[in-house]
C-alpha positions as CSV (number, residue, x, y, z in Angstrom):
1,X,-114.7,13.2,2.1
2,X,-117.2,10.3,2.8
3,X,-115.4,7.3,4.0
4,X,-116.0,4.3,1.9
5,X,-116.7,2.8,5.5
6,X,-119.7,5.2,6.1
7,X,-120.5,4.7,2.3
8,X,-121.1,0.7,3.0
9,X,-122.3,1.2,6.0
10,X,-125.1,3.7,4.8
11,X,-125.6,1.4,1.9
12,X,-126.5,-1.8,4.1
13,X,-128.8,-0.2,6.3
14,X,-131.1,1.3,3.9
15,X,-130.9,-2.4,2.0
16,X,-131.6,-4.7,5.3
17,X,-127.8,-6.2,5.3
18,X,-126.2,-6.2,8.6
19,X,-123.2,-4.2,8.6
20,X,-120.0,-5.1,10.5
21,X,-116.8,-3.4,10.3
22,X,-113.1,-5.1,11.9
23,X,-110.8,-7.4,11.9
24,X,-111.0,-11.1,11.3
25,X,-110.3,-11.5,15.2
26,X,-113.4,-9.0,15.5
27,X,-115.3,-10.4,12.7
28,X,-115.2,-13.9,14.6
29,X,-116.9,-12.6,17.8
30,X,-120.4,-12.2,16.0
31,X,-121.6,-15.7,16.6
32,X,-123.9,-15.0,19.2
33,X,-125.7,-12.7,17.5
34,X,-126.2,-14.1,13.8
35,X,-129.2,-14.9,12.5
36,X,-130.0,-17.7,10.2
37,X,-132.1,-15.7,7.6
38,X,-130.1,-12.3,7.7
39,X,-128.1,-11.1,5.1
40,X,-123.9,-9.9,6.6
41,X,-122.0,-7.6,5.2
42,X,-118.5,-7.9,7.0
43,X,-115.9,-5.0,5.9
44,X,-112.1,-5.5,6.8
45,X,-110.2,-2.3,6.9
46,X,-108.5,-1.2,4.0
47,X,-106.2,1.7,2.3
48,X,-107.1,4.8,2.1
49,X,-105.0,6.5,-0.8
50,X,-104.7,10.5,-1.0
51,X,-104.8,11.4,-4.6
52,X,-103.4,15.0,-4.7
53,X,-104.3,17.6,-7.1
54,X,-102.3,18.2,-9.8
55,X,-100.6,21.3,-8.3
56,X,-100.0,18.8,-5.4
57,X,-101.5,21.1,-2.8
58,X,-104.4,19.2,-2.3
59,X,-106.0,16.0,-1.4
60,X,-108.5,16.3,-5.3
61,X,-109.3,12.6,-4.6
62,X,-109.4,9.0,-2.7
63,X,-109.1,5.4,-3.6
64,X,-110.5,3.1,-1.3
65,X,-109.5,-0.9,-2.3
66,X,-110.2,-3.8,-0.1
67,X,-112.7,-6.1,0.7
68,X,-115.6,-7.5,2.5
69,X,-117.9,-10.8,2.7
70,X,-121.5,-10.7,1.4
71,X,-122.5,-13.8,3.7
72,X,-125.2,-16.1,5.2
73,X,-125.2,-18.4,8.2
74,X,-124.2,-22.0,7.1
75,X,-124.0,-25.4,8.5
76,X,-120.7,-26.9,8.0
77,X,-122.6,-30.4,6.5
78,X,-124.5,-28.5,3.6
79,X,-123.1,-30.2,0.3
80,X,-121.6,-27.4,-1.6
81,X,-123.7,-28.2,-4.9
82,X,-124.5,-31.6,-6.1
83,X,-121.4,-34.1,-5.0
84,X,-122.1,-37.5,-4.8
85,X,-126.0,-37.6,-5.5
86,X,-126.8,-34.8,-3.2
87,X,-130.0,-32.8,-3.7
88,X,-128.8,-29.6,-5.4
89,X,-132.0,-28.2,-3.4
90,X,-130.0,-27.9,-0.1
91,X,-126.7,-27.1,-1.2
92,X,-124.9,-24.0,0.3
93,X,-124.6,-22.7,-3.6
94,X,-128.3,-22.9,-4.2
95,X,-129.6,-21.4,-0.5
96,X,-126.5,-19.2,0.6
97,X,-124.2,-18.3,-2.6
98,X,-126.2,-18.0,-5.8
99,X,-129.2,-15.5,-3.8
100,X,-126.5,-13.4,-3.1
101,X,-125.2,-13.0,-6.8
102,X,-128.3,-10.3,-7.0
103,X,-127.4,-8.2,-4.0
104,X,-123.7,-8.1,-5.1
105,X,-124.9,-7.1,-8.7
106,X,-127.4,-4.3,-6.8
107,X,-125.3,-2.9,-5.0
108,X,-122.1,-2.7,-8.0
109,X,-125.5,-1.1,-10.3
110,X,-125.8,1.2,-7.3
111,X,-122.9,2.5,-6.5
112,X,-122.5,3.1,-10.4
113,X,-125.0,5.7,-10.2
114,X,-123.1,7.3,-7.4
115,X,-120.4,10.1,-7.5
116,X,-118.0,7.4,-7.0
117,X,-115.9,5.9,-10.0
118,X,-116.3,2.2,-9.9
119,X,-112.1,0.9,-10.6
120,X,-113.0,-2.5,-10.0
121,X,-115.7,-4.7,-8.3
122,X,-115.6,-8.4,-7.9
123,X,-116.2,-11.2,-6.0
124,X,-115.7,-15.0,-5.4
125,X,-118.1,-17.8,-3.8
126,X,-116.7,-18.4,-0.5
127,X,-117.7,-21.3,2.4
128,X,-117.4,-21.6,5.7
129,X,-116.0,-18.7,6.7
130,X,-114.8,-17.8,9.7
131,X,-115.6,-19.4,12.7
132,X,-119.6,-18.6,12.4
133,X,-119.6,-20.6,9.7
134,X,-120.8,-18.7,7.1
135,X,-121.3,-18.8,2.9
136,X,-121.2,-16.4,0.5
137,X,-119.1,-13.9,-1.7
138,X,-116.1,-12.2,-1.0
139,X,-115.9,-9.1,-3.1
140,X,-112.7,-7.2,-3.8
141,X,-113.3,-3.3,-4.8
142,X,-111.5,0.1,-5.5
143,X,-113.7,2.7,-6.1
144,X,-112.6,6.4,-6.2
145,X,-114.1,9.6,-4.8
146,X,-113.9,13.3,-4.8
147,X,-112.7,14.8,-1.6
């Protein structure tokens, strides 16, 4: 079995995302080392669920559900689109959320040419996140594999 960790992981580095993998508590200690014009990918831990064979003497395959943030750096006094008469230009949907409505649809097209069944893939516009400040998607996921 390939870990769906290892999967996203794998996935990010040949794609130029920076990966991160923990907690919220961990996923807050990044802000030293953010940069303004990368791309995050920050994975929480999820379930891992045995799917056993229909003898039930083996593991025959996994679901992995959870979710991560596809995110940019921010600044907290970005308007979010176009509220009272500010340029749309410099909003944190134009420069940080809609750019990353692309990657999230590459990377669902690419893991749909994978061995791994696509259950569900979404995601949600998300600001100021954490306490790096960050804006983006949060995508929610279950995908299964073989073992």
């Amino acid at each position: 079995m390939t870990d769906f960790v290892r999967i996203l992981q794998d996935y990010c580095g040949a794609n130029n995302l920076k990966y991160h993998y923990g907690r919220k508590a961990n996923l807050n200690l990044l802000k030293s080392t953010l940069d303004n014009t990368d791309i995050y990918c920050l994975h929480e831990p999820s379930p891992r669920k045995a799917i056993m064979n229909t003898n039930g003497t083996r593991i025959a395959n996994y679901i992995f559900s959870g979710m991560f943030f596809l995110v940019k750096q921010s600044t907290l006094d970005m308007p979010y689109l176009d509220e009272l008469g500010n340029d749309e230009a410099r909003s944190k949907y134009v420069l940080n959320i809609e750019p990353l409505l692309t990657v999230f649809e590459t990377m669902a097209n690419k893991f749909g040419c994978t061995d791994m069944h696509i259950l569900s893939f979404e995601c949600i516009d998300v600001v100021n996140v954490l306490d790096t400040n960050k804006d983006g998607l949060l995508v929610t996921y279950s995908v299964k594999t073989d073992a």
